[in-house]
N, C-alpha and C positions, 0 to 999 in steps of 0.2 A: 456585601462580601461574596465572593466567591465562590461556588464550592469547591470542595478537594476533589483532585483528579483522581479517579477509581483504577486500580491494576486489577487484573488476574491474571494469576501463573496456576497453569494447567500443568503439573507435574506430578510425575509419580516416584521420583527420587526423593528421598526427606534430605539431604543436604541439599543437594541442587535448588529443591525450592526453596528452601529457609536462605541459603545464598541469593537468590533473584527475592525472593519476598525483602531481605534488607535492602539488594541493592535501591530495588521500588520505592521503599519507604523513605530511604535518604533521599529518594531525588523529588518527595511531596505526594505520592500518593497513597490512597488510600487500599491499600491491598487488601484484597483476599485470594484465597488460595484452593485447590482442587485437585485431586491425587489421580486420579479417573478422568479419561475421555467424558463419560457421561453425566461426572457432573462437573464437568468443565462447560457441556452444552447448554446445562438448567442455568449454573451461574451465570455465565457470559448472555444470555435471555434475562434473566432478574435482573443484574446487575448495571447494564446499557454500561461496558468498562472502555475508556479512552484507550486501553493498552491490553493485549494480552500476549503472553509469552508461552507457548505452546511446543511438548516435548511432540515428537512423531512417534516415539518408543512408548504409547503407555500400552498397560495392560490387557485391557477392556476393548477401547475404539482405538483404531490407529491414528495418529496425527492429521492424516488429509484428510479423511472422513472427519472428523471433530471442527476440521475448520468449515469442510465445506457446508456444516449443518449450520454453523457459527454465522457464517455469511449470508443463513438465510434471513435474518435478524437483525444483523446485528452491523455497524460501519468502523469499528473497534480497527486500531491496527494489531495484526499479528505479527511476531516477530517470533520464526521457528527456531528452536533447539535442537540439535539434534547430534547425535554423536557416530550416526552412519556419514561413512567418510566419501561416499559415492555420490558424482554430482547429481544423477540420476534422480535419485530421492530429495534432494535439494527444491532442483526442478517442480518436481514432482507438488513439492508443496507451496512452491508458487503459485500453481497452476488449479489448485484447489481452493486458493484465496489467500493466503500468506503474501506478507509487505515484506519482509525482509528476513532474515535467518543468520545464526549463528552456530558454530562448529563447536562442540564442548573436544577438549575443556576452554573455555572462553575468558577471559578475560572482565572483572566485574565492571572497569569502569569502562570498555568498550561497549558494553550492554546499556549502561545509563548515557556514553554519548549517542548511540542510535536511538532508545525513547526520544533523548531531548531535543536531538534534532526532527523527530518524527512530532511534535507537542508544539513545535514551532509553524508544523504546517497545519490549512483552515482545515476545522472539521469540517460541521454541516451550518447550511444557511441560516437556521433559527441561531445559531452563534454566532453567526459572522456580522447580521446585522446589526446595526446601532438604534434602530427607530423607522418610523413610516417614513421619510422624507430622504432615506437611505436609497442611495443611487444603484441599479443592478445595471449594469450595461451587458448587451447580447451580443455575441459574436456568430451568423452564421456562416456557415461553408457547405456546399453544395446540398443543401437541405438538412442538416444537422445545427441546431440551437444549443452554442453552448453559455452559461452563463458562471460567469467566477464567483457572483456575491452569492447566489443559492446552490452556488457548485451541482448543477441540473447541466445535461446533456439528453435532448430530446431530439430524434429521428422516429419524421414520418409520424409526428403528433404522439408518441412514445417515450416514456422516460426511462433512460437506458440502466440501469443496474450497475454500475457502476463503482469498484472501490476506490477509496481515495487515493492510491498511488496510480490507479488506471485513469481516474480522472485529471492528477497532477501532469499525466505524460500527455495525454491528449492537452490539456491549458497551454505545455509548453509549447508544442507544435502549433496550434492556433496562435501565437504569441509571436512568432519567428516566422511562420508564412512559408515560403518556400526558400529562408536559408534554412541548408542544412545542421542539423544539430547531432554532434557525434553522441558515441554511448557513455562515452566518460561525461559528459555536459551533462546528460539527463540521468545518469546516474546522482551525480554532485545535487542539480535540484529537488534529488528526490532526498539528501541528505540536507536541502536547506541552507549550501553553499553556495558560495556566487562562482557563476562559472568560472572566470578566469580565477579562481586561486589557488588553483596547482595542485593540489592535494591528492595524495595520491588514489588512485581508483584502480581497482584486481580484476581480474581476467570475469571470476566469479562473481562483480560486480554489474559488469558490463554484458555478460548471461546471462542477467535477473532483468536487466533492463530490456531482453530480445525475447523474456519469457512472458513478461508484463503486457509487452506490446503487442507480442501474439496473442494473449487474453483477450484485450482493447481489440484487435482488428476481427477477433470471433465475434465478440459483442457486436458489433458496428454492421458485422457482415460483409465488410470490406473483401479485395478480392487483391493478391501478392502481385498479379500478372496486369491487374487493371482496378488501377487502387481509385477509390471516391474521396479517401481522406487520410491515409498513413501509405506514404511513399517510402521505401526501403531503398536506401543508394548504398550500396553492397561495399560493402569493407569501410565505410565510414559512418554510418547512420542513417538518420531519419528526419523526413520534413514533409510539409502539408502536400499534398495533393495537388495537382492545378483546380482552377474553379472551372465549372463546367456550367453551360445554360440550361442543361436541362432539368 
């Protein structure tokens, strides 16, 4: 059998979390909970939690700080709270290490469809595999190794650091080559949708995907003006880079 998938909800509201602590446990996990940045940081370290849901307003450590310590550790996805209305600080905590975020007051079953479609995607390789005989096939591009089964991306004999919505965005592009892929498409994958199904995708969506990628193209080292592997085509999206020989 399986085990039960782990939450933490990093809050310092007592309704708000006992709200996210239900929504959690209806949807199969095993929560725990955390009132404090700081011991949001010990739990999410003990814990190894599939999911955490992290206010930016606590007391103690601020939200970005909290994640960015989170990330040193940990491949959990984060999904921020937050009830500053400014995209600013949105951003802000993408860019710290946060998959996705919501606006309080939020909606409880819009929060359980962003977990479940985020549960749907792989975590890390020791799960993904079935056995020794289990196929990883490699993709390279201009000296970068990426591989889907141990979801690894290695440049220049280095393994890049990488979260899993930053790695999901890179799989997609190596996936599609040099068609271009809008922000609403790579938005939707990151929601676990199949491109074409129309659904609708917010301006704020499609900002999270140009905050993502800017993460991805620091990591990389990538260059805007003369890209090795994330090509920007201006006012529609993103696609792989040409292959280069050297």
């Amino acid at each position: 059998m399986s085990e039960a998938r782990v939450g933490l909800v990093i809050e310092d509201d007592q309704d708000i979390r006992e709200l996210v602590r239900v929504v959690l446990s209806q949807a199969g996990f095993d929560v725990h909970v955390a009132s404090t940045g700081s011991a949001g940081v010990t739990s999410a370290r003990e814990l190894n939690p599939d999911v955490i849901t992290l206010d930016l307003g606590l007391p103690d450590i601020d939200g970005f700080e909290v994640a960015r310590q989170i990330r040193k550790s940990s491949d959990a996805y984060i999904i921020m709270l937050t009830a500053r209305a400014e995209e600013l600080d949105t951003l802000m905590g993408l860019e710290a290490g946060g998959d996705d975020y919501l606006t309080k007051p939020f909606r409880p079953r819009e929060l359980r469809a962003r977990v479940e479609a985020m549960m749907r995607r792989p975590r890390a390789s020791s799960e993904s595999k079935s056995g020794p005989e289990e196929v990883d096939p490699e993709v390279s591009h201009n000296g970068l190794a990426v591989s889907a089964g141990s979801r690894t991306a290695v440049l220049n004999g280095k393994e890049l650091k990488l979260t899993r919505t930053e790695f999901d965005l890179l799989l997609a592009l190596l996936e599609t080559g040099r068609i271009v892929r809008t922000k609403a498409d790579l938005a939707r994958r990151l929601r676990n949708e199949p491109y074409d199904v129309g659904s609708y995708v917010s301006d704020a969506d499609e900002r999270a995907v140009e905050v993502h990628m800017g993460n991805l193209r620091k990591k990389l080292g990538d260059s805007i003006q003369a890209p090795r592997w994330l090509e920007t085509v201006r006012g529609v999206g993103y696609r792989l880079a040409p292959s280069s020989n050297n």
